[in-house]
FIKOLZA-1660 file (N, C-alpha, C; in steps of 0.1 Angstrom, whole numbers, plus 5000, padded with zeros to 4 digits):
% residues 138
   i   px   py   pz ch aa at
   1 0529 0552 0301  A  X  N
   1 0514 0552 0302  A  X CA
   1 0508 0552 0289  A  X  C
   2 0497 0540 0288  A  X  N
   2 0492 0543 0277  A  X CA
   2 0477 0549 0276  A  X  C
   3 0468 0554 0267  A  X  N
   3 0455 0558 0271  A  X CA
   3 0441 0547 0273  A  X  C
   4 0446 0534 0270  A  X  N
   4 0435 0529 0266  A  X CA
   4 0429 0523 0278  A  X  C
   5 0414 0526 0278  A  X  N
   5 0411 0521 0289  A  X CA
   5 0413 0533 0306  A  X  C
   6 0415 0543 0300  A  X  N
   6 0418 0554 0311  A  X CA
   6 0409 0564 0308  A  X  C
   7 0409 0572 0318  A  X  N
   7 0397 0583 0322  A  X CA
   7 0404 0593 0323  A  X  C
   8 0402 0607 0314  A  X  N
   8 0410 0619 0311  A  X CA
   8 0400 0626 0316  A  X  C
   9 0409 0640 0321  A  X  N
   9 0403 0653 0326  A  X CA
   9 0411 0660 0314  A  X  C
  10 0406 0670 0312  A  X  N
  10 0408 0677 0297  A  X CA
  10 0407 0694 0306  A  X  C
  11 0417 0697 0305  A  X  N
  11 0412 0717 0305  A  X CA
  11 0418 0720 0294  A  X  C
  12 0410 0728 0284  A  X  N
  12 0413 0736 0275  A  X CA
  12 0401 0746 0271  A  X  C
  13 0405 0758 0272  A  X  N
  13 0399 0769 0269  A  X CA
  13 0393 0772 0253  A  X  C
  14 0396 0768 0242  A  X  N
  14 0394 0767 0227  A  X CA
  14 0384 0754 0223  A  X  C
  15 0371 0759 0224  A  X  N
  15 0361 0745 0224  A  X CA
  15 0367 0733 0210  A  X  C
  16 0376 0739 0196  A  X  N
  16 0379 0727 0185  A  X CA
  16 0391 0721 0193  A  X  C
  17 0400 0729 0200  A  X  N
  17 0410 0723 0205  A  X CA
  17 0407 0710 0216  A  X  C
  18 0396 0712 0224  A  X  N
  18 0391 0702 0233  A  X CA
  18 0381 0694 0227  A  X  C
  19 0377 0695 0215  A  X  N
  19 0370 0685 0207  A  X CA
  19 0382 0675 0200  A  X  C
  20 0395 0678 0196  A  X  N
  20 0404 0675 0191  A  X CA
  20 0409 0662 0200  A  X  C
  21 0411 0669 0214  A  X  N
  21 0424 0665 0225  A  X CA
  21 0410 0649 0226  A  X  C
  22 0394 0653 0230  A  X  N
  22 0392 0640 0228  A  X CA
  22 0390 0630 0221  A  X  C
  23 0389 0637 0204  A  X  N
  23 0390 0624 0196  A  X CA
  23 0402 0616 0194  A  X  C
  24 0414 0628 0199  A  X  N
  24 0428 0619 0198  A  X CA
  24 0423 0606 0213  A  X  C
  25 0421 0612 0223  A  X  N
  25 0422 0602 0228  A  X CA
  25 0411 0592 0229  A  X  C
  26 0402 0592 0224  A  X  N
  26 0391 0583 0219  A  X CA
  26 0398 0574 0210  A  X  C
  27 0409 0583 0199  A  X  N
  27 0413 0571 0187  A  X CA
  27 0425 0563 0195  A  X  C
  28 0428 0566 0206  A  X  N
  28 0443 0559 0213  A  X CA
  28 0432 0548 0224  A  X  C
  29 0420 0549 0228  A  X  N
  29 0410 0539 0233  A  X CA
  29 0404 0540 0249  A  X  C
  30 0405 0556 0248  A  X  N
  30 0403 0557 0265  A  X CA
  30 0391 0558 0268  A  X  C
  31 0387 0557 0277  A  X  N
  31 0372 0553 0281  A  X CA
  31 0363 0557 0282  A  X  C
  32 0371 0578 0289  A  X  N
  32 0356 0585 0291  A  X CA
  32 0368 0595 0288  A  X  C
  33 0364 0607 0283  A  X  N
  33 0373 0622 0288  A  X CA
  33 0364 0634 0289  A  X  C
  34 0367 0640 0297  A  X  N
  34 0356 0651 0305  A  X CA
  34 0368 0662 0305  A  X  C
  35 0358 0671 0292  A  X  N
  35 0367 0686 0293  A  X CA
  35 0355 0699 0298  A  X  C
  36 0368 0705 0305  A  X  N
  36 0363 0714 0308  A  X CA
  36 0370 0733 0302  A  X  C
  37 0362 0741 0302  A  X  N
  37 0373 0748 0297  A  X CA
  37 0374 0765 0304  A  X  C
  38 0369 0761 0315  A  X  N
  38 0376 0770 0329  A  X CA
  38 0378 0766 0339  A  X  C
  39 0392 0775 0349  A  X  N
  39 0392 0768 0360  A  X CA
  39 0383 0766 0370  A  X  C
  40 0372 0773 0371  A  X  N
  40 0361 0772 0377  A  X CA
  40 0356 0760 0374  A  X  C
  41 0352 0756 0364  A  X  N
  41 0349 0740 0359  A  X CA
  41 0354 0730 0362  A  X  C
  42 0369 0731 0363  A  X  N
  42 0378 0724 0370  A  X CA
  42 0382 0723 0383  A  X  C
  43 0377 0734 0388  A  X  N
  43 0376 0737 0406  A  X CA
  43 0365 0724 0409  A  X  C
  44 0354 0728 0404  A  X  N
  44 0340 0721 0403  A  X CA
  44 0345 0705 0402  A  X  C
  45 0348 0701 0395  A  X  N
  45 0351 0690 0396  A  X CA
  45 0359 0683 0406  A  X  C
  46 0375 0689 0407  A  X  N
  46 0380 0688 0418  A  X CA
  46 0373 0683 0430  A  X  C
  47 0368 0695 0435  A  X  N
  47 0358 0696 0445  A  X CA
  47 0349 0685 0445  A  X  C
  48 0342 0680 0432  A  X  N
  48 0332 0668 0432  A  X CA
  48 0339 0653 0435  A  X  C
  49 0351 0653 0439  A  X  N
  49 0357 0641 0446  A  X CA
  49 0361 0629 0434  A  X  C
  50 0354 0632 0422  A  X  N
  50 0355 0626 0411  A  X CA
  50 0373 0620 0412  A  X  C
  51 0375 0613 0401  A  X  N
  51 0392 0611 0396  A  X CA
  51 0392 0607 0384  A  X  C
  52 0404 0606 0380  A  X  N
  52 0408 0605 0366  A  X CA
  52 0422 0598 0363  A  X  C
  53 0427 0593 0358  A  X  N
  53 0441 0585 0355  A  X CA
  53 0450 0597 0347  A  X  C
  54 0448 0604 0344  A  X  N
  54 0457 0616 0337  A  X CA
  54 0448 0628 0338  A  X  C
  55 0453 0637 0341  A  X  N
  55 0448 0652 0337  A  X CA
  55 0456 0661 0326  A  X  C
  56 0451 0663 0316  A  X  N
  56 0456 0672 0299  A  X CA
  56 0451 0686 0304  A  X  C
  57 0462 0691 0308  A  X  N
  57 0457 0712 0314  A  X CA
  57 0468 0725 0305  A  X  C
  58 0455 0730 0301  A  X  N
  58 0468 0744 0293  A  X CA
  58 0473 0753 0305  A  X  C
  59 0479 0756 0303  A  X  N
  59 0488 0758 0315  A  X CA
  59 0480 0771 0315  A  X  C
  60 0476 0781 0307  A  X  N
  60 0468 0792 0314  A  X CA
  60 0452 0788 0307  A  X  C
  61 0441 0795 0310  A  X  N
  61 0430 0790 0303  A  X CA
  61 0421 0804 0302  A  X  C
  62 0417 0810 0302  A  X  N
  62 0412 0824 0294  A  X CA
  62 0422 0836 0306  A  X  C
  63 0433 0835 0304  A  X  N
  63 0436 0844 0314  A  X CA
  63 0443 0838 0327  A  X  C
  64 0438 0832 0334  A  X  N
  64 0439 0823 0345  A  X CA
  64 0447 0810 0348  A  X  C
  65 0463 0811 0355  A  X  N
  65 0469 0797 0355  A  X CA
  65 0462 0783 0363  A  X  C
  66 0464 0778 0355  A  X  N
  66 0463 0765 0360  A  X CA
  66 0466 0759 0370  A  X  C
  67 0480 0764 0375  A  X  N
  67 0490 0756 0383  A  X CA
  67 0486 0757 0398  A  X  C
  68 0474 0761 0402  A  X  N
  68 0469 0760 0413  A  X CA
  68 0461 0746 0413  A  X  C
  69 0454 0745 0404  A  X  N
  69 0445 0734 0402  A  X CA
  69 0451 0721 0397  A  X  C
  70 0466 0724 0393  A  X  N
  70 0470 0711 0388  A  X CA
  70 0478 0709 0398  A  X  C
  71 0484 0719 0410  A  X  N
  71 0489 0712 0423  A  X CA
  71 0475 0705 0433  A  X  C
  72 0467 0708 0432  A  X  N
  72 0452 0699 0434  A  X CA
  72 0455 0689 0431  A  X  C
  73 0454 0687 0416  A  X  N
  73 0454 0672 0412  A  X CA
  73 0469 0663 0416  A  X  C
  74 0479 0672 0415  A  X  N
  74 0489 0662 0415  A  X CA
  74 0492 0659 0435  A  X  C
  75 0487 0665 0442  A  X  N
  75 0481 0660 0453  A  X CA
  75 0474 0647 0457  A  X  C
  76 0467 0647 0447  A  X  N
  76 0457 0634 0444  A  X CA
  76 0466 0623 0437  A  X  C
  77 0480 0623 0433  A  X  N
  77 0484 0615 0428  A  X CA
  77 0476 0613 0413  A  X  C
  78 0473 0621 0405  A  X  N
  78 0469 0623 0390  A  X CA
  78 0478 0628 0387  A  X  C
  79 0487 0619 0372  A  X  N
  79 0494 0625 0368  A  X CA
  79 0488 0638 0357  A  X  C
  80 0501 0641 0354  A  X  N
  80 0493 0654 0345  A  X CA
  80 0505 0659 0336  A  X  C
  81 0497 0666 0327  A  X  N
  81 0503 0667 0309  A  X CA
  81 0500 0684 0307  A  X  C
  82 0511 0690 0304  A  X  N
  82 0503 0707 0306  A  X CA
  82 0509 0707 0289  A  X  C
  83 0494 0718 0284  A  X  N
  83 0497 0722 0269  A  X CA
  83 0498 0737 0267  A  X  C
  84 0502 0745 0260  A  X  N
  84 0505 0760 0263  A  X CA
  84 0511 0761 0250  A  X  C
  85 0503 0775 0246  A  X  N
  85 0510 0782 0230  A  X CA
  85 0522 0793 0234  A  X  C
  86 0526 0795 0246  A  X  N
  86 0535 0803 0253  A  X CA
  86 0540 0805 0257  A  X  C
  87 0552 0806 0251  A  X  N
  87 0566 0801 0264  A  X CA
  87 0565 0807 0274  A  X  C
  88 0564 0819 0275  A  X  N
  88 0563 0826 0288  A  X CA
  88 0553 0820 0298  A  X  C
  89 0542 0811 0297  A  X  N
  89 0538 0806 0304  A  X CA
  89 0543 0797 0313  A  X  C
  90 0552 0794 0309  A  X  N
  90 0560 0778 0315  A  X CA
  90 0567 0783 0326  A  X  C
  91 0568 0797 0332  A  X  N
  91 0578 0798 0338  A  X CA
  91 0572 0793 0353  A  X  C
  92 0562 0788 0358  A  X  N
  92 0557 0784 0374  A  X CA
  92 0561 0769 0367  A  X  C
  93 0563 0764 0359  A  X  N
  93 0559 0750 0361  A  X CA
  93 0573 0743 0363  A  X  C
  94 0584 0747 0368  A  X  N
  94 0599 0740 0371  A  X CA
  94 0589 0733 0387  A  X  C
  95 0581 0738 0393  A  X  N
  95 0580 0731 0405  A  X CA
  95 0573 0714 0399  A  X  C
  96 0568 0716 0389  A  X  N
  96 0560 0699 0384  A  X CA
  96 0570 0689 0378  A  X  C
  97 0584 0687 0384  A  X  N
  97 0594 0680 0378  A  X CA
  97 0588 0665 0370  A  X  C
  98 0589 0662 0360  A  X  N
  98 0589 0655 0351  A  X CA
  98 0575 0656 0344  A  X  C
  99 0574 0666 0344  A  X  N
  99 0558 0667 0338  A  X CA
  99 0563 0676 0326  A  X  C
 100 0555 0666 0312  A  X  N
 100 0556 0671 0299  A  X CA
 100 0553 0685 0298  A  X  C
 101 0554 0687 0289  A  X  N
 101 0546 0701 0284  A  X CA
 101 0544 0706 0264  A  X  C
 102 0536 0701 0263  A  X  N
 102 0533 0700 0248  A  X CA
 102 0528 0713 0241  A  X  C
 103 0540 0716 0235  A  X  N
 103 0537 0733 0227  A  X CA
 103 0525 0730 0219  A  X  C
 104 0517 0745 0216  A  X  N
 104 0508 0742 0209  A  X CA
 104 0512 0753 0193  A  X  C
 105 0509 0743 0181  A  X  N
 105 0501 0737 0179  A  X CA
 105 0507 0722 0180  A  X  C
 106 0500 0717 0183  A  X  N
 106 0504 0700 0182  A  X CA
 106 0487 0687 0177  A  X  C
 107 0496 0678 0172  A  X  N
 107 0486 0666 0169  A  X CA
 107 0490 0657 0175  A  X  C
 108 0481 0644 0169  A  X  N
 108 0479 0631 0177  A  X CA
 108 0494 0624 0184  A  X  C
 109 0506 0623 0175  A  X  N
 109 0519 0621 0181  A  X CA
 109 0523 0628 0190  A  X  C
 110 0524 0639 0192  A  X  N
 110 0529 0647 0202  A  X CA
 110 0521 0642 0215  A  X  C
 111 0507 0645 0210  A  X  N
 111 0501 0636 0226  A  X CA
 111 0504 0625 0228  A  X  C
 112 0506 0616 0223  A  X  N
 112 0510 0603 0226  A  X CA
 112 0519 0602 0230  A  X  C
 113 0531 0607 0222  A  X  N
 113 0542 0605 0230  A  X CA
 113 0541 0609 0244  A  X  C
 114 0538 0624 0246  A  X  N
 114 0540 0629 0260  A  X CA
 114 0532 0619 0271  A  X  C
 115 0522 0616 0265  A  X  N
 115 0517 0608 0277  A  X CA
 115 0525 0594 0280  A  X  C
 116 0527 0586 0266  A  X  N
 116 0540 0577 0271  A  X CA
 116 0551 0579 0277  A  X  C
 117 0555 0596 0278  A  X  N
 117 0571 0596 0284  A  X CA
 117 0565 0598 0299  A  X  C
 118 0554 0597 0301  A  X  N
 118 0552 0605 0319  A  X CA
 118 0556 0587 0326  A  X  C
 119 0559 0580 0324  A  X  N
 119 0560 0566 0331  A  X CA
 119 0576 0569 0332  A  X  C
 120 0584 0575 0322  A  X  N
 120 0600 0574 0318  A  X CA
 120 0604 0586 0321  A  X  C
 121 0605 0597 0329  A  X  N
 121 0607 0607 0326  A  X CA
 121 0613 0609 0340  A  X  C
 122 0627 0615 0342  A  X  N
 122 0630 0613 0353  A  X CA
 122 0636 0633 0356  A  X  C
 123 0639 0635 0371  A  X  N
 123 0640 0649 0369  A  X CA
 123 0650 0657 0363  A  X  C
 124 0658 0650 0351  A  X  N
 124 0666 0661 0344  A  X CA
 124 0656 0663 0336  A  X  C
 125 0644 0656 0333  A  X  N
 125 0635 0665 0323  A  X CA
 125 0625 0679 0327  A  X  C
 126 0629 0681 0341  A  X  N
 126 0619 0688 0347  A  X CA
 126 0617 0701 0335  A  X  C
 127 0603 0701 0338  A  X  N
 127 0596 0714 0332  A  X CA
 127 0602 0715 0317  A  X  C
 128 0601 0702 0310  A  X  N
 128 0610 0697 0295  A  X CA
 128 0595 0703 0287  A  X  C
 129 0596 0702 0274  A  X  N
 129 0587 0712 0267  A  X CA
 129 0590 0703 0253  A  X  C
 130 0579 0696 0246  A  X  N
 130 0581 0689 0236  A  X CA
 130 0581 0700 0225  A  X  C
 131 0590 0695 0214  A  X  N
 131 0600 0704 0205  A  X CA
 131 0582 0701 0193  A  X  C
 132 0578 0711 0187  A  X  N
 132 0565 0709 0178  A  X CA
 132 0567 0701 0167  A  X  C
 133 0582 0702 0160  A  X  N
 133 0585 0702 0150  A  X CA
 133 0591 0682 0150  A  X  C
 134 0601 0679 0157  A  X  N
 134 0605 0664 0164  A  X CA
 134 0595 0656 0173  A  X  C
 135 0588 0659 0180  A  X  N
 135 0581 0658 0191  A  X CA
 135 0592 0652 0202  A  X  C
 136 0603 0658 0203  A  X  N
 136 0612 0655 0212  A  X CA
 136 0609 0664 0223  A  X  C
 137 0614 0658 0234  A  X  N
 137 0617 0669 0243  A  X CA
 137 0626 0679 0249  A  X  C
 138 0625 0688 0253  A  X  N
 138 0640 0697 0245  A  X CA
 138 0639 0705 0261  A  X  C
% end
């Protein structure tokens, strides 16, 4: 998957971090990205019937997991990219088989890549966790 020309949903709770996630994807050429940075924001939208070609979600966001709202979206057939400074977070997400998961801190490569491996990514990568330092997935 590439970004250009696609419509991102953004959850992140740290307003420079969601300033960041959309200049990266503004500099990769995507078309609109709409962050929000609670799940209630993201309920909201959900709910507003809207879509998006990828959803970028921290897997918790002031407290509160994600993984209700990103079984929403992946219902809808939106793929999705979860980012987390926590290992201990990761432990609900074996149910999202081949869905990245990008440690934080990370920059423009790490996003990239992860969103290029979600087309390639088959289920021995389930609940795989890109390495900060290689941007491999490990």
């Amino acid at each position: 998957m590439e970004l250009a020309g696609k419509h991102l949903l953004v959850l992140e709770d740290e307003y420079l971090i969601g300033l960041e996630l959309e200049r990266i994807a503004e500099e990769c050429g995507a078309k609109s990205v709409h962050v929000v940075s609670t799940i209630d924001q993201l309920l909201d939208w959900i709910k507003s019937g809207q879509t998006c070609d990828l959803a970028i979600l921290e897997v918790e966001a002031r407290g509160v997991s994600s993984l209700k709202t990103a079984s929403m979206l992946r219902s809808r057939n939106i793929p999705l990219l979860f980012t987390s400074a926590y290992d201990a977070d990761l432990s609900g997400i074996t149910e999202f088989a081949g869905t990245p998961v990008v440690g934080k801190p990370y920059g423009k490569s790490q996003i990239v890549q992860a969103v290029a491996s979600l087309g390639s990514l088959t289920s021995s990568n389930r609940g795989s966790r890109m390495d900060d330092s290689s941007g491999e997935l490990v």
